[in-house]
VEXZA-57363 format. One record per atom (N, C-alpha, C): x, y, z; residue in one letter. Coordinates in pm, whole numbers, plus 50000, padded with zeros to 5 digits. Example, Ala and Ser with C-alpha at 12.3 -4.5 7.8 and 13.67 -1.06 7.14 Angstrom:
REM residues 2
513194943150780A/512304955050780A/513204967050780A/512854977550708S/513674989450714S/512905000350787S/
This chain:
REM residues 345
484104991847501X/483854999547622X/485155005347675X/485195016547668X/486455022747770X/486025029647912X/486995020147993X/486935023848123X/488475033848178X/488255042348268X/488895049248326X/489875046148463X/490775043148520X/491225038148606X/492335048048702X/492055047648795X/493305054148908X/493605050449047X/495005052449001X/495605043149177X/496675055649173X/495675063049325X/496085078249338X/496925076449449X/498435077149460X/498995076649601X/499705086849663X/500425088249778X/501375097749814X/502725101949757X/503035093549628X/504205095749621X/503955097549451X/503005087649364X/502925089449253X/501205085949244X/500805086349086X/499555082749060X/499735078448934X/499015062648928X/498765061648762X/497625062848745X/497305066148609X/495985067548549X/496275058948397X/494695052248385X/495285042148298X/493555043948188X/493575039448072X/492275038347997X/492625022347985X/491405020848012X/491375002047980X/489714994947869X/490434987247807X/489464981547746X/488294969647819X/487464970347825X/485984960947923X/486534945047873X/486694933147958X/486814920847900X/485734914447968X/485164900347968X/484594895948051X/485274890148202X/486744889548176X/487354885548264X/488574892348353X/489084901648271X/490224910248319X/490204921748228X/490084937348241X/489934945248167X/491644947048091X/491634950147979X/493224951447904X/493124965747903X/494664968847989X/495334982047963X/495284990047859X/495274996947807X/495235005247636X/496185014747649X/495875025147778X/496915035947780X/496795037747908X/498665034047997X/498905043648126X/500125054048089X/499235062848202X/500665074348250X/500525068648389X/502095080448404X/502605079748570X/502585094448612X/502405096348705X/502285115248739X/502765115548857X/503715124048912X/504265129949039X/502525136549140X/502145132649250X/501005130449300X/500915145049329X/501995152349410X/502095163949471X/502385176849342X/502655173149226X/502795179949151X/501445188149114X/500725181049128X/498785186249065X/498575190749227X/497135199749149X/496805206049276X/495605199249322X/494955191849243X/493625183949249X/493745169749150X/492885161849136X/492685151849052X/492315156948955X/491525169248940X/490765168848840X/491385172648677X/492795183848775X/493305187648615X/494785175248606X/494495166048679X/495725150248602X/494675149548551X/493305144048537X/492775138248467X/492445142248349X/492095158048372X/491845165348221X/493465165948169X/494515161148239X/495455164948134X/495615149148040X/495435138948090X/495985125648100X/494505123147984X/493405124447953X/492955126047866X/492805134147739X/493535147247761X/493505153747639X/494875151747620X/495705145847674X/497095145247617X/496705126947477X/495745122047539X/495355110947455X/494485114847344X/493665121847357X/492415128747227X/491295120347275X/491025119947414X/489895110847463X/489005123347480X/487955119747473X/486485129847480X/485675122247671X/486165130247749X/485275123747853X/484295115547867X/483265122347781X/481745117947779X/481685100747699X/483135100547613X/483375082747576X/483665075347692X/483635079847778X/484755068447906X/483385064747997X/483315045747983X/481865045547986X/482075045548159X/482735040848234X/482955040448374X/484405052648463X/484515050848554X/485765057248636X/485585055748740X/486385047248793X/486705043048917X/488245044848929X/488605049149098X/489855059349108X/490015048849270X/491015046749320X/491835045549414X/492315050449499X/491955059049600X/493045066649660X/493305068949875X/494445068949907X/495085065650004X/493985077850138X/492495070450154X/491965075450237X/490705070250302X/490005073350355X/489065070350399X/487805073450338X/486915068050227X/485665069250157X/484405071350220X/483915081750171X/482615080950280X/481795089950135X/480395082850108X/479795089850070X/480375099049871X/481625091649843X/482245093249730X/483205104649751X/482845104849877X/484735116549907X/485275112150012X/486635113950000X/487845112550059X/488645125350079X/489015126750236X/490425135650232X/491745127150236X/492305128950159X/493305117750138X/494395120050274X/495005110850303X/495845107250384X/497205117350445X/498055110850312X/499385119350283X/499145126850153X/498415136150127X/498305143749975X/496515154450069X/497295169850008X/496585177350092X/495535180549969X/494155168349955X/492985169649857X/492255161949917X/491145172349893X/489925166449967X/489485162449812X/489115147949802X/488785149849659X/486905140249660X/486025148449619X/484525147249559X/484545142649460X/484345130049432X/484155122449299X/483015124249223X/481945131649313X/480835132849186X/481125147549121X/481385155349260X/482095167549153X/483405166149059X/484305157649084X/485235156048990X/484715152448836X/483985140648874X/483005140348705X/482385144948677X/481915154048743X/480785168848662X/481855175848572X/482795177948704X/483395191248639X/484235185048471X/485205175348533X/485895167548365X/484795162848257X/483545158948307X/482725154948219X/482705140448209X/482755132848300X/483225117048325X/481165112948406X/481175101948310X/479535098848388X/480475084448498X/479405081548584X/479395071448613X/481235070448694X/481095077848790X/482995082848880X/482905074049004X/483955068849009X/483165058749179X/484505059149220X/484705066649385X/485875064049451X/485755052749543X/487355048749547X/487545037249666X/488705041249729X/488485030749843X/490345032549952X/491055026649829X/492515028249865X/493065025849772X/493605013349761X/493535004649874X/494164991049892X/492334981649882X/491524987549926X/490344979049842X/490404983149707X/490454994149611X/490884992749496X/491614977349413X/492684976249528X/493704965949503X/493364954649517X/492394952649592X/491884938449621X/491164930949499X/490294948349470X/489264938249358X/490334931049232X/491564933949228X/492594926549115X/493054912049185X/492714908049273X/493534900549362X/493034883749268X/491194882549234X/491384870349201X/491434867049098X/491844879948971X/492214880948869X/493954882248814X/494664879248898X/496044883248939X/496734868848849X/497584868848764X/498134854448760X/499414846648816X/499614837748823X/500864832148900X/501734841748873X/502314842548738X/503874851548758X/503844864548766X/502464868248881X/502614885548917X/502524884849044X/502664868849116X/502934866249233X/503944859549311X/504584858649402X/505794855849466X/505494849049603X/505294836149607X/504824829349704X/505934832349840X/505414832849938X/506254830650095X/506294820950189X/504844817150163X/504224804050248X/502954799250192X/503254785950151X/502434777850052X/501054777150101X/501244771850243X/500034769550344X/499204761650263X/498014765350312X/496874755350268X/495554760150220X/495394767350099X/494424772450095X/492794769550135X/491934774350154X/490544771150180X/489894780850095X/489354773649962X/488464783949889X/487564792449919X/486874784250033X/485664789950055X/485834799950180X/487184803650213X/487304811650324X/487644829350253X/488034835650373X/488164848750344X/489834854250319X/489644858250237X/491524868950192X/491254880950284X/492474884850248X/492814898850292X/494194901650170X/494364918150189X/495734927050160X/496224930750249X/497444932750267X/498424947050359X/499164953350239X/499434961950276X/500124968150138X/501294983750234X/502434980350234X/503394993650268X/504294997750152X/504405013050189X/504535023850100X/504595038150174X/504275044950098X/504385058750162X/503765057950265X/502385045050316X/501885048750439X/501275034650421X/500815028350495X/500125013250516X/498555011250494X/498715004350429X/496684998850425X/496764986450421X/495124979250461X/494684969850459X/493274972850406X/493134960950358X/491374953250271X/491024940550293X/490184938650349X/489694926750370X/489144915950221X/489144909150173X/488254900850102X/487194888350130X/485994899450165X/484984885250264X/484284875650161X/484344862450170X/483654854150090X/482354848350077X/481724859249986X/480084854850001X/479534853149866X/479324836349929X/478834830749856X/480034821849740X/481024821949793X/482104817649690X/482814829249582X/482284845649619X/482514854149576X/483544861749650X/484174868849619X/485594878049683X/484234890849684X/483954896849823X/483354910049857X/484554921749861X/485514927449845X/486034938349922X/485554946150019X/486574950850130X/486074958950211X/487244966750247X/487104977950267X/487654988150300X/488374988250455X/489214992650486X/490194994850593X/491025004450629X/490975008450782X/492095019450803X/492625013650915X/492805004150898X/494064998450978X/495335005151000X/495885012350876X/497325016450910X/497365029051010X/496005030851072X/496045044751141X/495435037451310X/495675022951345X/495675020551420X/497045017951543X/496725013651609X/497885016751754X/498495001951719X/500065013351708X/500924998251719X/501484997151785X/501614981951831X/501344975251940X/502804968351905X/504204972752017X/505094966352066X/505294952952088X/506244946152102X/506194929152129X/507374924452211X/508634933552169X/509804930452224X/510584942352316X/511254938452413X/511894950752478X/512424961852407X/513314956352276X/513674967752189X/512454974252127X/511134967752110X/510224975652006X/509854987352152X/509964981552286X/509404990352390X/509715002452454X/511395000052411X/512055013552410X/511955026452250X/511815015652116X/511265026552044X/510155028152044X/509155025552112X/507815030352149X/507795044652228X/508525040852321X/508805051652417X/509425061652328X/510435063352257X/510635075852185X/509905080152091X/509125072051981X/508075075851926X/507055081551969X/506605076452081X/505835085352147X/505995095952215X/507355098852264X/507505111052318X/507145122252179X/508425119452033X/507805125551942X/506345129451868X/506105116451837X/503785120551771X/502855119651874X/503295117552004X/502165117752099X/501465102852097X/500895099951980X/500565089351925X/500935078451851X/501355067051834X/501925057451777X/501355048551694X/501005053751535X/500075040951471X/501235033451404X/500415022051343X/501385012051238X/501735019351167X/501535029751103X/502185037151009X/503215043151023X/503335046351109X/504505055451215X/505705045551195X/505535029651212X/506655022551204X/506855010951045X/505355005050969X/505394995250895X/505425006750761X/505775012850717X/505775024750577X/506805026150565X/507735032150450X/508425039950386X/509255049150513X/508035060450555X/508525067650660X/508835060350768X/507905050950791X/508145042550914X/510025037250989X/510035029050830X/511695025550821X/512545035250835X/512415050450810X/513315060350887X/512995062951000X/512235063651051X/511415066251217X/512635049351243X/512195039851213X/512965032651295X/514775032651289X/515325036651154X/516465043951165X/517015049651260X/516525057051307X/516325071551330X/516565067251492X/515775056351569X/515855048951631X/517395042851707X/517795033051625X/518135027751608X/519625035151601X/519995048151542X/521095054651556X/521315065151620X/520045061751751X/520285070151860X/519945085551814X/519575087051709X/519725101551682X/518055112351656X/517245104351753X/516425112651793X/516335126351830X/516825123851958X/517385135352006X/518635143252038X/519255139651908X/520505147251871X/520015160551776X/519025162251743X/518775175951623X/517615171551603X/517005183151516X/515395183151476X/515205167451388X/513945165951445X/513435151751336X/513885152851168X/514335145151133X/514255141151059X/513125130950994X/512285139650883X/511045132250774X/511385130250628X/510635125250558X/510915121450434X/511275136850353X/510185144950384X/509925159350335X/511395167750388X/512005163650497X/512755173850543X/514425168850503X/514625161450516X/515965150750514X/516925157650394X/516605163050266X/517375166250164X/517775178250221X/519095180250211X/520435175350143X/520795170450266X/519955163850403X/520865157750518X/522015147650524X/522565147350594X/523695140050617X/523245125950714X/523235119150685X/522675105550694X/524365097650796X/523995080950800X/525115076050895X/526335075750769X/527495071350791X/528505069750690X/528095062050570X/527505051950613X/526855042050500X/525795044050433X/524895058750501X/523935064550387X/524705076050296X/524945085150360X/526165098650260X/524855105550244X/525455116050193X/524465130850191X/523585122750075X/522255128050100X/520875125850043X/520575139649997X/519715137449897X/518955146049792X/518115145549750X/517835134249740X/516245128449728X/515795124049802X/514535131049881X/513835121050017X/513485105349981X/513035101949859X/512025087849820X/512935079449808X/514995085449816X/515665074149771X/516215071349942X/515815074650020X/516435070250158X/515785051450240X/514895053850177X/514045043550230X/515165030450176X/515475035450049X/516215019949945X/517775022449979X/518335033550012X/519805032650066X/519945027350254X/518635028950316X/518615022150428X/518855003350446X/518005000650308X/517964990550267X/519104983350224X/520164989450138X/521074985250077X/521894985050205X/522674996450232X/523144996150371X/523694984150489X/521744981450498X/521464966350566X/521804953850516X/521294953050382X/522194940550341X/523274939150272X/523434947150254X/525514947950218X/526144951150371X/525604949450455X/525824949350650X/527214962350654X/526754971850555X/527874982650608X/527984992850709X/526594989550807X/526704997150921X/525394986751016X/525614979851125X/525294971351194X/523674979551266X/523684993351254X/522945001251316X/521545003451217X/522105003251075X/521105001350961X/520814988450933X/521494977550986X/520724962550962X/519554960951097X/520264967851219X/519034966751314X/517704968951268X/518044982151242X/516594988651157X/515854979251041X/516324974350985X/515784967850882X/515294959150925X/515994946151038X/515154938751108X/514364940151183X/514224950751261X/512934954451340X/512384956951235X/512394963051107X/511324969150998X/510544955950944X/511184946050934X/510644933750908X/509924926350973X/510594924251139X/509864917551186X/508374922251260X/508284940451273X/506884947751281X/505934944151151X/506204941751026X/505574938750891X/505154923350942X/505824914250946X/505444902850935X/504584903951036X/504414904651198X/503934903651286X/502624912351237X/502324926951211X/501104930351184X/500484927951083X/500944917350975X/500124911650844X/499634904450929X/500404889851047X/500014879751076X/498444886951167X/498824896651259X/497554904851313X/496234903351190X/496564912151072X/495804908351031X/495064897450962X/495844891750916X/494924872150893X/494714868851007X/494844873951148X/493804862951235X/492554875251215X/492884887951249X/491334898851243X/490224888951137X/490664891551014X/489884883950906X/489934870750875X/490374860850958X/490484845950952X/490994843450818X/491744846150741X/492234846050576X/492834836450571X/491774828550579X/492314808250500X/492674808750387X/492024820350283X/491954820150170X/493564825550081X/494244833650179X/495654836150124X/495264853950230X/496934855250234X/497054867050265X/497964872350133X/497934886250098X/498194892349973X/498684905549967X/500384903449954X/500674915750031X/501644931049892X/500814935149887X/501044947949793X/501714959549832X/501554970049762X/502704982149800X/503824983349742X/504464991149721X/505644994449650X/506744991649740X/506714986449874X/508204980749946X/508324964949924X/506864958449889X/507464941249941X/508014936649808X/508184940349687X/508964935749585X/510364936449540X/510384945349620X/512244957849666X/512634946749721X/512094943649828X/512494933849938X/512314922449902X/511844913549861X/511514901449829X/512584896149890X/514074895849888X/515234883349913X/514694883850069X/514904896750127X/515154896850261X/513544889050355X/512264894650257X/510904892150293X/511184873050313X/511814868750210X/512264855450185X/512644845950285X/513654855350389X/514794849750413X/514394846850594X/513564849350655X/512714842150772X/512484852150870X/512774865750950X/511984871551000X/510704878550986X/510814881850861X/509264885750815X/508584872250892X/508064866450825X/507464849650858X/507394840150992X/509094844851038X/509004841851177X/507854853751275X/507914861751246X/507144871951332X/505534870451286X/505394869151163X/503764862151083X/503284851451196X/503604840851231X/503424829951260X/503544828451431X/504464838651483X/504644842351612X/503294843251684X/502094834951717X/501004841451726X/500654828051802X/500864825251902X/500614816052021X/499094819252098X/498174811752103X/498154793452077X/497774795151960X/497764803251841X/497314803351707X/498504799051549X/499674794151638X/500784798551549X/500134790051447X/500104771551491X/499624759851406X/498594770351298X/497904777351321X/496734783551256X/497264788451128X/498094802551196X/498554812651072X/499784805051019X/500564789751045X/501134785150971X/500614780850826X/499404772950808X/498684770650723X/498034780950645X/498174795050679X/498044806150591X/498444810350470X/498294806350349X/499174813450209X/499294825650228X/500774833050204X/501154843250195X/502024844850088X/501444855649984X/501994857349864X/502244873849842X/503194874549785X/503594896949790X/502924893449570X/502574900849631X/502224911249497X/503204918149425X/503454910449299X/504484914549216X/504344927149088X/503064927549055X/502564932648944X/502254947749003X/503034960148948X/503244973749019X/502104980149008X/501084974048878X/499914982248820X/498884976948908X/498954966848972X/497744958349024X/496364965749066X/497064982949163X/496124987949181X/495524994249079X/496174996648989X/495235004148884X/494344992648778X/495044982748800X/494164971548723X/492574967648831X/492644967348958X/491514968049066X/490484977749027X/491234992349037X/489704999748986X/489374999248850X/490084992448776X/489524991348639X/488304981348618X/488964971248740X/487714959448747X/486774966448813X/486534975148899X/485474982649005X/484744987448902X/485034996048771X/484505005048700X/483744994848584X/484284983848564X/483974977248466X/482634970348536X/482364966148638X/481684965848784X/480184973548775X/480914986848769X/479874996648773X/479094999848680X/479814997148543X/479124997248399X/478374986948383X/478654977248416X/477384968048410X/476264966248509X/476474968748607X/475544971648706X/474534985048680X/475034993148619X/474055004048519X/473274999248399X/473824992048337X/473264987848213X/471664986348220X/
């Protein structure tokens, strides 16, 4: 059986052919594709198959991933300007049987198929089988997925959490509230727990709001950054020289940032394991928490997780593990599709 797989994001997309197992589908063939480079899904996909000598009409499932809100098998995606129709996408490529998801429930369905060394424990806690998981996952922009337990089964569920109001805690988060909001009007978690977020809090943080036009991921090349960033050229590499910066402590103004960037992450994962009561483990994905791992390690993340009075005793006993394995989401909709093929049968 060959199944079809995609974990479509803002910054990249893999697309993967996988072989059907009874227990974990095996990879056969991924690419990686620049997201903004295509103008639609439809011609990555017709390219990413005829670059293999795959015949559509062989690919017994397709299930795809991507950074939006699902309704009805379409999505307008988030950060990527495609409205993308999954039943028209498989008409048109010739794909039977196309099933879209958010892209962090994508991720979930890999979660209880995942093995120890594609995970990186934070807090051992205490698991409860029979309770409910969750994901957070930051990156170009933030999601969450619930995993409700019915029946001793992992359900996925879908989430747009990262487009909810975030919610301040400390005097310093209250003064960059106040400038964030003067800028978007509006203030979601995304605005501060993402990729972009960590320059928004930069940005913050070196006073330089309102010294010159905003600075975004899109706009920043060839900007001139603090001494300890140096002229930039690539928007996607600012996020990881903010980072370095901070812990090589070569500018005290970029370690601020990093710790507020941490301790907003830990605090709105811990938000979410109480939303979904996640006895069962919290499970945290995305392309920033593996970058980070020493610092995720090293106690504000966790201190701010657990910060959650009269509940702290609670979310102490919480497992919290980052997601090590980069493919995970594309291994999720492979399980979705493999899912769907048998549920047709």
């Amino acid at each position: 059986m060959i199944l079809l797989a995609g974990d479509v994001g803002g910054t990249k997309t893999l697309l993967g052919l996988f072989a059907g197992a009874p227990e974990r589908p095996t990879a056969v063939e991924v690419g990686e594709f620049t997201t903004l480079a295509y103008d639609s899904l439809e011609g990555m996909v017709r390219e990413f198959l005829r670059a293999r000598n795959v015949e559509p009409r062989t690919v017994a499932a397709a299930c795809f991933g991507v950074a939006g809100a699902v309704t009805d098998n379409i999505a307008r995606l988030t950060n990527v300007p495609w409205l993308v129709d999954m039943d028209a996408v498989g008409q048109t490529v010739g794909l039977q049987h196309a099933i879209l998801l958010n892209d962090i429930e994508a991720l979930a369905y890999a979660v209880p198929i995942l093995e120890p060394d594609e995970l990186a424990v934070l807090q051992q806690g205490i698991a409860v089988p029979s309770g409910n998981a969750a994901v957070v996952a930051a990156g170009t922009g933030f999601g969450v997925a619930l995993l409700h337990n019915v029946d001793g089964r992992f359900v996925p569920s879908a989430s747009e959490s990262g487009h909810a109001d975030f919610s301040p805690r400390t005097a310093r988060e209250l003064e960059m509230m106040h400038e964030l909001t003067r800028i978007f009007g509006r203030v979601s978690v995304e605005h501060v727990v993402s990729g972009p977020g960590l320059l928004n809090i930069y940005q913050f943080t070196h006073d330089s709001f309102g010294s010159g036009p905003l600075i975004t991921p899109s706009s920043i090349a060839p900007a001139r950054l603090c001494g300890a960033i140096g002229v930039v050229h690539e928007p996607l590499d600012v996020p990881a020289r903010i980072y370095r910066a901070a812990v090589e402590k070569r500018c005290p103004h970029c370690v601020e940032a990093l710790e507020m960037f941490l301790s907003a992450y830990g605090a709105e994962t811990g938000n979410v394991a109480l939303r979904s009561v996640a006895t069962a483990g919290v499970y945290i994905g995305g392309g920033i928490a593996p970058k980070i791992l020493p610092v995720l390690e090293a106690g504000l993340f966790l201190d701010a997780f657990r910060a959650k009075e009269p509940m702290a005793d609670f979310v102490a006993t919480i497992p919290v593990v980052v997601i090590l394995n980069p493919e995970s989401g594309l291994l999720g909709a492979a399980v979705h599709a493999m899912n769907v093929k048998e549920a047709v049968r």
